[in-house]
LOFILO-925069 format. One record per residue: residue in three letters; z, y, x of N, C-alpha, C, O in turn. Coordinates in steps of 0.1 Angstrom, whole numbers, padded with zeros to 4 digits, always signed. Layout:
ALAZYXZYXZYXZYX
...
//
This chain:
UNK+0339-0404+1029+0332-0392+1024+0331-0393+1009+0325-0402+1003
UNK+0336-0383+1004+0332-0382+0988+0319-0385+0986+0311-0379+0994
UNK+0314-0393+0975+0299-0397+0968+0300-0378+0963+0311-0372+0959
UNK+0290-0374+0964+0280-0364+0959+0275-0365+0944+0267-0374+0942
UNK+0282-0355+0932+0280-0356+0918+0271-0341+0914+0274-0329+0915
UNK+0262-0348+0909+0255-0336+0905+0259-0335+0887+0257-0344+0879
UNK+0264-0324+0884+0265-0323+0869+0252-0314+0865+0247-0306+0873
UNK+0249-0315+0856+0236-0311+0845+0238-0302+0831+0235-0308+0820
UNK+0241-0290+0832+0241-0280+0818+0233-0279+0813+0224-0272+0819
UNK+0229-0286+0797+0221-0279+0790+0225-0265+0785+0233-0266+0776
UNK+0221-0252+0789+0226-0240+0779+0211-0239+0774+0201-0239+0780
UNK+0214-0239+0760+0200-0234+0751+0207-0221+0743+0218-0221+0738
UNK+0199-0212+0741+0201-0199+0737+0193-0195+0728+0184-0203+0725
UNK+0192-0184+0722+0186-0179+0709+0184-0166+0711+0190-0163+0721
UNK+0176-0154+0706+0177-0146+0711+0187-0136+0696+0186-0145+0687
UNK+0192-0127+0691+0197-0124+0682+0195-0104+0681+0200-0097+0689
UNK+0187-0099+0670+0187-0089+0669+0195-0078+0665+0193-0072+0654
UNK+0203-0074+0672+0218-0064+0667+0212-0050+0664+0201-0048+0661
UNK+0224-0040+0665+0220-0025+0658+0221-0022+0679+0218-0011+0684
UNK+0226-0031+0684+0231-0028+0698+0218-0030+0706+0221-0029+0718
UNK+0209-0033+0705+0196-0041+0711+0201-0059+0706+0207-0062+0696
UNK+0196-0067+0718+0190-0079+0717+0204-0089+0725+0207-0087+0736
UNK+0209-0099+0715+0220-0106+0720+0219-0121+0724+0216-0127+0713
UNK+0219-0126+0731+0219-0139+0731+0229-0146+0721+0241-0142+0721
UNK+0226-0155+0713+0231-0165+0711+0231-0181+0716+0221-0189+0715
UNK+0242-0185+0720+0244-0200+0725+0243-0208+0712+0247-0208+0701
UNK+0235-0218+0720+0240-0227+0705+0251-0240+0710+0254-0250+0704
UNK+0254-0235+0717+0270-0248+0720+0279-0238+0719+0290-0241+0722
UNK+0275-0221+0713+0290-0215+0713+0296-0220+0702+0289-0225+0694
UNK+0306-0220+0701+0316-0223+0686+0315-0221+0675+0315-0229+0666
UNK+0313-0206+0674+0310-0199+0664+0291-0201+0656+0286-0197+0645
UNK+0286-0209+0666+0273-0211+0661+0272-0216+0646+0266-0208+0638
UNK+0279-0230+0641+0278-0236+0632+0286-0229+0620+0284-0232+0608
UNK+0296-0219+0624+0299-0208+0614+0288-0202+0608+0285-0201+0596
UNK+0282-0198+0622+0270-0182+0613+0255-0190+0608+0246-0185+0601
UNK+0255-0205+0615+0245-0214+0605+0246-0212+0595+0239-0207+0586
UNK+0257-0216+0593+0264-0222+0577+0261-0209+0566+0253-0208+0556
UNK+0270-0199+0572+0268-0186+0565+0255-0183+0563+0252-0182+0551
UNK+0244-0182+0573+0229-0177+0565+0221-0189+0557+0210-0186+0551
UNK+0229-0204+0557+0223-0209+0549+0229-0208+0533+0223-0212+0523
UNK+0242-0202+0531+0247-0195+0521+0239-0185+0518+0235-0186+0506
UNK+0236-0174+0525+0228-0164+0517+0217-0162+0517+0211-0152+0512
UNK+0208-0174+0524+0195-0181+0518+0198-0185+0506+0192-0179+0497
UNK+0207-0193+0502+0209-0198+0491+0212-0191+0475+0212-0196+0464
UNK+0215-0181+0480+0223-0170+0472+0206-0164+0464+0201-0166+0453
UNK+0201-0156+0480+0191-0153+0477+0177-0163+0470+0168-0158+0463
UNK+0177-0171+0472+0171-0182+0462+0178-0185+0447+0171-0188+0437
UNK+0189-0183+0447+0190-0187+0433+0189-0175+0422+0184-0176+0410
UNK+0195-0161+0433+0189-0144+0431+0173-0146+0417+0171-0145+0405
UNK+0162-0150+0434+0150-0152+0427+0148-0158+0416+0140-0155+0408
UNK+0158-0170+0414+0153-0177+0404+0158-0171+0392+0151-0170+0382
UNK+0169-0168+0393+0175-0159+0380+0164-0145+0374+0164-0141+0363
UNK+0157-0140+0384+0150-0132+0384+0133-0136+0377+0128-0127+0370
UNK+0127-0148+0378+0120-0155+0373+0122-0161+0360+0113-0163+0352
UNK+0136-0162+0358+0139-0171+0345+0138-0156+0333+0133-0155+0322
UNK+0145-0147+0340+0146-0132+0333+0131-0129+0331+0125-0126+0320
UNK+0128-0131+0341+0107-0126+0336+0105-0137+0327+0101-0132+0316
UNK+0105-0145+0328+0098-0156+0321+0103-0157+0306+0098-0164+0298
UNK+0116-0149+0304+0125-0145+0293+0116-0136+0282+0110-0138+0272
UNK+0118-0123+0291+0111-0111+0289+0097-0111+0283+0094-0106+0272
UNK+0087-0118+0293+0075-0120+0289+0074-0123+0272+0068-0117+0263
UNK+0082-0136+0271+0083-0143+0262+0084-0140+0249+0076-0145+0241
UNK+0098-0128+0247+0104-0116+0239+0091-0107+0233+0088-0105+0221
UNK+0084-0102+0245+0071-0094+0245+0061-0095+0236+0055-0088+0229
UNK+0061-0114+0239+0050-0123+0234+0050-0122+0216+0042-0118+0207
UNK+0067-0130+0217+0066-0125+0201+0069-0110+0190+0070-0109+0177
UNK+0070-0100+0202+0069-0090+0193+0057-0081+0193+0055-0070+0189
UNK+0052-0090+0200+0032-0086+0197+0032-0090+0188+0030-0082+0179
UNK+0035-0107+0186+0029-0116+0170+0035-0104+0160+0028-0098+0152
UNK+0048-0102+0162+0050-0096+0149+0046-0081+0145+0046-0077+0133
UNK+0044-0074+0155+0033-0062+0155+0019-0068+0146+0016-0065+0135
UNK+0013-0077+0154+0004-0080+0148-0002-0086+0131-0012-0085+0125
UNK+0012-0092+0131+0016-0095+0116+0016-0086+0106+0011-0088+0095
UNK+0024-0076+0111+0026-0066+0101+0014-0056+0100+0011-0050+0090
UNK+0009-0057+0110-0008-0048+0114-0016-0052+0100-0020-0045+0091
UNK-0017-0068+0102-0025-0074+0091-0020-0071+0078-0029-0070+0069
UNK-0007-0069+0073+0000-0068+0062-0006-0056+0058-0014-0053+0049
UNK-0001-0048+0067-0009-0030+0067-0021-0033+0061-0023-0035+0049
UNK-0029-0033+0071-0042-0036+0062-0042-0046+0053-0051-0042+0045
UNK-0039-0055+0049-0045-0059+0034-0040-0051+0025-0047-0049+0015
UNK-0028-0046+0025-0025-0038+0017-0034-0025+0014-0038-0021+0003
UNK-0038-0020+0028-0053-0009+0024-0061-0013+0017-0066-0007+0007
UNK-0066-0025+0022-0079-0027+0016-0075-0031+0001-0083-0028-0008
UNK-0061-0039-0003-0065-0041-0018-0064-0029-0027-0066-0031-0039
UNK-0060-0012-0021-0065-0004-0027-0052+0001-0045-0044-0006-0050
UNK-0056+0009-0046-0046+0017-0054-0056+0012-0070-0067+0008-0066
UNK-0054+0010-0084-0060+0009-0096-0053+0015-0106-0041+0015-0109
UNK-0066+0022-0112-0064+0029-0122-0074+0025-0139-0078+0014-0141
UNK-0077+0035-0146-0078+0032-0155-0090+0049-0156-0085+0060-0154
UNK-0103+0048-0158-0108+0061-0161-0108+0063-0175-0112+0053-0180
UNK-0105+0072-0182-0103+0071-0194-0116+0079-0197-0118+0089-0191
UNK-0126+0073-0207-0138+0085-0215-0148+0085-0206-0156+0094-0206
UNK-0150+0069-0189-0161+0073-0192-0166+0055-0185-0156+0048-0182
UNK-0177+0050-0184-0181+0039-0184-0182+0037-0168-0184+0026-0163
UNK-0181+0046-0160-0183+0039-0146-0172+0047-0137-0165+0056-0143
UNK-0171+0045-0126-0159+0047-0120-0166+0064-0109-0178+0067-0110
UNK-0157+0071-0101-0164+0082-0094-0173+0074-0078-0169+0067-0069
UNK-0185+0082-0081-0193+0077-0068-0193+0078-0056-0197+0070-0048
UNK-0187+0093-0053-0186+0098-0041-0176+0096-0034-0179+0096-0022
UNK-0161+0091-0038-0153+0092-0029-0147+0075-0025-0136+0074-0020
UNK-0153+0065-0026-0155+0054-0021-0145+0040-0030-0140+0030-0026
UNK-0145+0046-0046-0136+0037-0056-0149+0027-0060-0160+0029-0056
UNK-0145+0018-0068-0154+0009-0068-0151+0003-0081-0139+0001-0085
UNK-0163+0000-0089-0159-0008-0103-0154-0021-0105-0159-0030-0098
UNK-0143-0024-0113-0139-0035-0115-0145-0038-0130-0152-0048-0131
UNK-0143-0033-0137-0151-0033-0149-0151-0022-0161-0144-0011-0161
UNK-0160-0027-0169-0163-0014-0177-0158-0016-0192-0165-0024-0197
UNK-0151-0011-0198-0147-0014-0209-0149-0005-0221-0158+0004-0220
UNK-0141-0006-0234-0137+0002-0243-0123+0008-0247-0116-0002-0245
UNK-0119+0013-0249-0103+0021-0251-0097+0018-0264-0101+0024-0274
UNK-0088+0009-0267-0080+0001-0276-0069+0005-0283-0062+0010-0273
UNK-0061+0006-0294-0049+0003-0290-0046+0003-0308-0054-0001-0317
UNK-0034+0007-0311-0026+0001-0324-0031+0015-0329-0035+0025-0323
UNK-0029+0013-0348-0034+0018-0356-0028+0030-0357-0016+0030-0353
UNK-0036+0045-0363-0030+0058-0353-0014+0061-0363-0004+0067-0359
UNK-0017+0055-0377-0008+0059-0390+0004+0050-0392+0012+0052-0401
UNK+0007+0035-0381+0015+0022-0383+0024+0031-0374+0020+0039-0365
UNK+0039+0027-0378+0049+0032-0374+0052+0020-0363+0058+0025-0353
UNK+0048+0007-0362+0053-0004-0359+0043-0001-0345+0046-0006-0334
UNK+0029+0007-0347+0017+0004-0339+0023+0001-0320+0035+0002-0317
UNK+0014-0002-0314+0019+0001-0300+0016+0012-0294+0007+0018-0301
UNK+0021+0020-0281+0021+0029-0282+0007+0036-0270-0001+0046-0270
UNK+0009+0023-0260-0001+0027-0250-0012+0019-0254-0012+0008-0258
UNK-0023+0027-0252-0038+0018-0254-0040+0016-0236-0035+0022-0226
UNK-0050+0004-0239-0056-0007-0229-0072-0005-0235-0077-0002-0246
UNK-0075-0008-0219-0089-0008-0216-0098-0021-0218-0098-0027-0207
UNK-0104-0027-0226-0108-0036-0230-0121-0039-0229-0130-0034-0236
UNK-0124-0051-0216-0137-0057-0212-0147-0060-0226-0144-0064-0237
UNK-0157-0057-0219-0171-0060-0233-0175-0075-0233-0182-0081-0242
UNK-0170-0080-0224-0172-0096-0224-0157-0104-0226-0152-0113-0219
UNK-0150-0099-0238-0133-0110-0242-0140-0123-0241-0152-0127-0240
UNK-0128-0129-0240-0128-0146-0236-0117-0152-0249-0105-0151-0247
UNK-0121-0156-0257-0112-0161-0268-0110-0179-0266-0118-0188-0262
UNK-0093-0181-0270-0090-0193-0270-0095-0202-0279-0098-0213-0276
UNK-0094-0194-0296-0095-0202-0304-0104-0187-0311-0103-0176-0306
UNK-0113-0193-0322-0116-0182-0331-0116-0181-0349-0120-0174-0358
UNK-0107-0195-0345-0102-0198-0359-0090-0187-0370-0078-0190-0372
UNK-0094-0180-0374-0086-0170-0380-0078-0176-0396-0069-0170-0402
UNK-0082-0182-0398-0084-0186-0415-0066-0193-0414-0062-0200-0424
UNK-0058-0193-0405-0039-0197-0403-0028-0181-0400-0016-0178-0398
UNK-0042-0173-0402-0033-0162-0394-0031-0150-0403-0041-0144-0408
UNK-0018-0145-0406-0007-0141-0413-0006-0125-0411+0003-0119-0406
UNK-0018-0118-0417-0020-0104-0410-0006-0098-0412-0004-0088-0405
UNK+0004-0102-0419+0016-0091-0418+0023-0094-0411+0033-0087-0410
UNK+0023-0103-0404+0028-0107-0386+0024-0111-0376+0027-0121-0369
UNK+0014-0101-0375+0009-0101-0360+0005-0089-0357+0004-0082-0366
UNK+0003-0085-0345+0002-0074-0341-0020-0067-0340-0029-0073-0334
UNK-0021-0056-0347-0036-0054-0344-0039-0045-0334-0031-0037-0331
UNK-0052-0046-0329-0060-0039-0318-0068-0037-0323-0074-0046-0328
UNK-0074-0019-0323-0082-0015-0329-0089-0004-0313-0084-0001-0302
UNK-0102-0003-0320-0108+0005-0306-0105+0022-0309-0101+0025-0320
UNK-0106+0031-0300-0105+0042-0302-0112+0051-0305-0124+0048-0302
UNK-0111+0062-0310-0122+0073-0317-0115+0084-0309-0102+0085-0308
UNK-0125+0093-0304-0120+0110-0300-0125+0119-0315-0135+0119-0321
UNK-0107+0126-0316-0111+0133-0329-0113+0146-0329-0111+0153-0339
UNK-0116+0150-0319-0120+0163-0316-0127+0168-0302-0127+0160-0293
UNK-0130+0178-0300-0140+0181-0284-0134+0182-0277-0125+0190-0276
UNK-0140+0170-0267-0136+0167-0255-0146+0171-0248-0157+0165-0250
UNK-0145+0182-0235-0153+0179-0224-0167+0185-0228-0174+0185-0218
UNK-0173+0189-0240-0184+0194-0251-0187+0189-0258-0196+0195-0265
UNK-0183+0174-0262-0187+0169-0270-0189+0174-0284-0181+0181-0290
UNK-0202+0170-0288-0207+0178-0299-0203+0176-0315-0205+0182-0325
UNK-0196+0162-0310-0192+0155-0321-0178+0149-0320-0175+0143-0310
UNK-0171+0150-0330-0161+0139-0331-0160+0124-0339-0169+0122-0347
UNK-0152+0115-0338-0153+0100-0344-0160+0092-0331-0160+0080-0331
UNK-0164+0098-0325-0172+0087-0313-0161+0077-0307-0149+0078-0310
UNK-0166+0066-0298-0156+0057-0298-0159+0061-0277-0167+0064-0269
UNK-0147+0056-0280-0144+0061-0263-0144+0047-0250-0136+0037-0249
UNK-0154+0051-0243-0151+0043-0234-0141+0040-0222-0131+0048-0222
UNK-0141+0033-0215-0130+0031-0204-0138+0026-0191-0149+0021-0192
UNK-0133+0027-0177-0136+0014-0165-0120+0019-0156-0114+0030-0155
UNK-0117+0007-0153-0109-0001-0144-0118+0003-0135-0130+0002-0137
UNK-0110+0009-0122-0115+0013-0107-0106+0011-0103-0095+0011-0108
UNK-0109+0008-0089-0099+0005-0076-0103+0015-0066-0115+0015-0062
UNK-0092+0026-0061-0097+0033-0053-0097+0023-0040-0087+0016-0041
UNK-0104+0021-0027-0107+0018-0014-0096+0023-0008-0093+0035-0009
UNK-0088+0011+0003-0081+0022+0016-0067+0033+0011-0060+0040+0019
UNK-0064+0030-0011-0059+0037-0007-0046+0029-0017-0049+0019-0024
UNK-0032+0034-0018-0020+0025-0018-0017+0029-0032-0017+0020-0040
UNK-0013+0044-0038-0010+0054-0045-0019+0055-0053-0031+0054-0049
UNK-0019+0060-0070-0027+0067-0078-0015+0072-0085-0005+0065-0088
UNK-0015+0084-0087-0009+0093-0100-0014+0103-0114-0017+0115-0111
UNK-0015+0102-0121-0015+0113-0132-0008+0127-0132+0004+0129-0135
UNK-0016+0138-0127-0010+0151-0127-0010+0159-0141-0020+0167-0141
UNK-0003+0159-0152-0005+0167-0162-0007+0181-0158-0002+0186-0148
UNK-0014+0187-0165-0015+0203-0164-0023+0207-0150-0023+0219-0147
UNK-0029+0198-0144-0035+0203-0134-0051+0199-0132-0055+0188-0137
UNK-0061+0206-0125-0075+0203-0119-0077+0196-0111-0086+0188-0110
UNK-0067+0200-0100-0073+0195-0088-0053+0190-0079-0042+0192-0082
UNK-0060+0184-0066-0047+0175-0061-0042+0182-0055-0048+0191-0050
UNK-0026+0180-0054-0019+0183-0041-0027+0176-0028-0035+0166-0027
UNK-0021+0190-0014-0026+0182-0003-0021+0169+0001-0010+0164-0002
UNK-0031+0163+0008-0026+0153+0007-0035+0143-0004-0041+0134+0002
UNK-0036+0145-0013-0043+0134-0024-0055+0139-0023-0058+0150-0019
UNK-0062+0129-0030-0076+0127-0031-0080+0128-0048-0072+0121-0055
UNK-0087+0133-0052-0093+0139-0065-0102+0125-0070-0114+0123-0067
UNK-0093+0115-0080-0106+0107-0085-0115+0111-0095-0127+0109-0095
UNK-0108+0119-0107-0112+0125-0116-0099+0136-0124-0087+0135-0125
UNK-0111+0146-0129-0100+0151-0138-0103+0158-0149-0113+0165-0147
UNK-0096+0161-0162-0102+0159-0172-0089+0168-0183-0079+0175-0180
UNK-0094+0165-0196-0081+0170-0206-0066+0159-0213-0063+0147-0214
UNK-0062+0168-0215-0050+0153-0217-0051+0152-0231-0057+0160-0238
UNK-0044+0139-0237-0052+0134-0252-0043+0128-0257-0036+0123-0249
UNK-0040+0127-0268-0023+0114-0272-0029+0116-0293-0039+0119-0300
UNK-0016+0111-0295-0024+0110-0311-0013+0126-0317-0005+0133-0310
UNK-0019+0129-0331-0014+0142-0332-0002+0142-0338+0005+0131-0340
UNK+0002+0156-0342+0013+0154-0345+0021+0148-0360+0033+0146-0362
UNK+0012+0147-0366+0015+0142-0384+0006+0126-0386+0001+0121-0396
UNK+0007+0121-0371+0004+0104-0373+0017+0097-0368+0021+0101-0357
UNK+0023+0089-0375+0032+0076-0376+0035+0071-0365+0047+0069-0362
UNK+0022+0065-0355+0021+0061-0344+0025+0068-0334+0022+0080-0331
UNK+0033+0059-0325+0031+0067-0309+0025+0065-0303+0020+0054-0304
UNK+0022+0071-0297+0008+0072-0279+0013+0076-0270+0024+0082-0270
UNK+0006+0073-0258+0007+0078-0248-0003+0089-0245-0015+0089-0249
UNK+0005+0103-0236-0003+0112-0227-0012+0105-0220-0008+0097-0211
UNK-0028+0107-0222-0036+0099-0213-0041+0111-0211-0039+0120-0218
UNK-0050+0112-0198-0061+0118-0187-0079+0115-0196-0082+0103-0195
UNK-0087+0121-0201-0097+0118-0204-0107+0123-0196-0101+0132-0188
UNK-0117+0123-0194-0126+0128-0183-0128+0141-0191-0124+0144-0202
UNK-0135+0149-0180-0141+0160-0183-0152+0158-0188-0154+0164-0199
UNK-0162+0151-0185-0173+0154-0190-0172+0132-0192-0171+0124-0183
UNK-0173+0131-0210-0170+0121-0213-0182+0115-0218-0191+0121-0224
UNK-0181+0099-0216-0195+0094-0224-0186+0088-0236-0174+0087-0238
UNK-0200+0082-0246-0197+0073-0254-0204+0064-0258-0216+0065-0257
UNK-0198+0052-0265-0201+0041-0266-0211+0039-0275-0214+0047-0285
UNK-0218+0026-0271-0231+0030-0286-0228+0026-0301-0235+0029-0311
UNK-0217+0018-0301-0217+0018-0314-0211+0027-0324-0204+0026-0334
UNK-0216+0041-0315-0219+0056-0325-0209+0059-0329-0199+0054-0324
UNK-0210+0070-0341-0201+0078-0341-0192+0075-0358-0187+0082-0367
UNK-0194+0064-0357-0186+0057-0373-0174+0062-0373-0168+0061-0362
UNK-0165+0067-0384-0157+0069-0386-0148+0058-0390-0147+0054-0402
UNK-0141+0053-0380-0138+0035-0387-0118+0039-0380-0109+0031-0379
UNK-0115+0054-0376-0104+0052-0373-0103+0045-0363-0112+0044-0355
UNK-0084+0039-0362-0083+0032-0352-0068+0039-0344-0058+0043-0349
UNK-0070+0039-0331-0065+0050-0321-0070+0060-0316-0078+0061-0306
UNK-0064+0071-0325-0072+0084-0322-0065+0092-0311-0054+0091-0305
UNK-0078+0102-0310-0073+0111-0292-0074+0121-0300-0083+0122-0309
UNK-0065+0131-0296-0066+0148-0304-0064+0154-0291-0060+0146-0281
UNK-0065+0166-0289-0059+0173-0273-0043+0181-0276-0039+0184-0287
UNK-0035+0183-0263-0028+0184-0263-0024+0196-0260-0027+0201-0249
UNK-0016+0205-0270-0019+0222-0269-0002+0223-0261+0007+0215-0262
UNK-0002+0234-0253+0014+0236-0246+0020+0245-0261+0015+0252-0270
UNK+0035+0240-0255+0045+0251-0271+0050+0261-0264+0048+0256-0253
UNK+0054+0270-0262+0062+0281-0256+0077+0273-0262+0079+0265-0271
UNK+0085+0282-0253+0103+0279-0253+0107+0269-0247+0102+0270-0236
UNK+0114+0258-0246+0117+0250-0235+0107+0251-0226+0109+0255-0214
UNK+0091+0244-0232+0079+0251-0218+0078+0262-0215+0069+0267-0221
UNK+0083+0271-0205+0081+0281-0200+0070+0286-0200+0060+0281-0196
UNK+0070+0300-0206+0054+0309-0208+0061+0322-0204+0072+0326-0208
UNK+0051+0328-0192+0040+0318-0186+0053+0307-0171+0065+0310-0172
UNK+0050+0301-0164+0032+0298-0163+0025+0290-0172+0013+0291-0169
UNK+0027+0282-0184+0021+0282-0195+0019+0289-0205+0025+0300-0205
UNK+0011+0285-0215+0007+0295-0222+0003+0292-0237-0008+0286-0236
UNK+0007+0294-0250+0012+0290-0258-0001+0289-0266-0010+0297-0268
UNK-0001+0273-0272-0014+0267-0279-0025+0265-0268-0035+0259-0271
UNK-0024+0271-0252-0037+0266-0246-0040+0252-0245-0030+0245-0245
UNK-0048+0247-0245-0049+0229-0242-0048+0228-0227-0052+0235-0218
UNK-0039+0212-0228-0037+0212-0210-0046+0203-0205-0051+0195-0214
UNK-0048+0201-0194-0056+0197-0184-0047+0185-0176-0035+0182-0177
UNK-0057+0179-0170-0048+0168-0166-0057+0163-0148-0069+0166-0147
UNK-0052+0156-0137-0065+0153-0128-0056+0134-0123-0045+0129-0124
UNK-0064+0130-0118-0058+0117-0116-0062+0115-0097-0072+0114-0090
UNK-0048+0116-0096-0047+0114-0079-0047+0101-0070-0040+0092-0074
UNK-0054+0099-0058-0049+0084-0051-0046+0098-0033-0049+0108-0028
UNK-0035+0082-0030-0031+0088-0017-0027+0072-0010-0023+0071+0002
//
């Protein structure tokens, strides 16, 4: 009699979710360690996906980071540049304007070369009441070569002044907040847009002195300095009348005196 053999199948199965319903998978079929293999391929795919995706963020962020810094860099540039503000020069009067938020740097007197020297200089400077001298030894120095600074006199009415020969003051102002100052000849008041520091008559030396000058801005309503109204010369201010012909009349208007306003933006 044949011995009696009992054989023993493991079948282990899987369950697999198709578009068809629900499939068994064998795992002793053949094909099993194929379609392992494969989804541990596009696990892997999909993981390196992510990480590429991570490395890109972590890129980006990064990019973000420093073009904040440099937003913020330039933010600060912006502003200091506001705050250190536009400077000018008030001509004719000792303090700077109150209302519109400029601020004194100091307060001076109005300077410049002699009004009759051909050689003189042309622009006057505003000259602090407290100079700082290196030396004060004069007794080596060669007056026909060197250059002089004398203070200025207004030689006619400015603003009402009742008197001429007065000596004219100055202040150095910084307008606040702002970048811009201009000189508008012939005008009162600002283009839009600008802000009105002061405005006043225009002044230069006249026509039968040696010296050049410059077109300056004097206030309208001008102070003066205490040491009075001496006739001691110097750099003189006359007003400045329009000509007809090349200047168009009108809109100018021939011998009127012009006007002048000094702008910040």
């Amino acid at each position: 009699m044949l011995p009696f053999v009992v054989f023993k199948f493991h079948l282990i199965f899987v369950f697999v979710s198709g578009s068809h319903g629900e499939k068994r998978l064998l795992l002793n079929d053949p094909d099993y360690a194929a379609r392992i293999q494969q989804l541990e391929v596009t696990v892997q795919t999909l993981v390196s996906e992510m990480t590429s995706v991570k490395q890109q963020k972590v890129t980006t962020e990064s990019k973000l980071l420093e073009a904040n810094t440099k937003i913020s860099l330039l933010q600060s540039a912006l502003n200091s540049r506001t705050q250190n503000g536009a400077v000018y020069i008030r001509w004719g009067k000792k303090t700077c304007p109150q209302n519109n938020g400029t601020e004194l740097i100091y307060s001076g007197t109005m300077g410049g070369g002699w009004y009759d020297r051909t050689s003189s200089p042309a622009e006057p400077i505003c000259i602090p009441h407290d100079p700082d001298f290196v030396t004060k030894d004069t007794a080596s120095i060669d007056s026909n070569w060197v250059s002089s600074l004398y203070g200025a006199e207004y030689e006619d009415t400015f603003g009402g002044l009742s008197s001429h020969n007065d000596d004219v003051p100055c202040a150095a102002c910084r307008a606040t907040h702002k970048s811009s100052v201009i000189m508008i000849p012939g005008k009162t008041s600002c283009y839009t847009g600008w802000k009105t520091e002061y405005f006043g008559r225009m002044a230069a030396s006249s026509n039968f002195n040696k010296a050049s000058s410059q077109y300056t801005c004097i206030d309208e309503s001008p102070d003066v300095l205490e040491a009075g109204s001496g006739n001691y010369d110097g750099y003189l201010l006359y007003p400045v009348r329009a000509v007809c012909g090349s200047l168009r009349c009108p809109p100018f208007h021939n011998n009127a005196l012009l006007t002048c306003v000094v702008c910040s933006n």
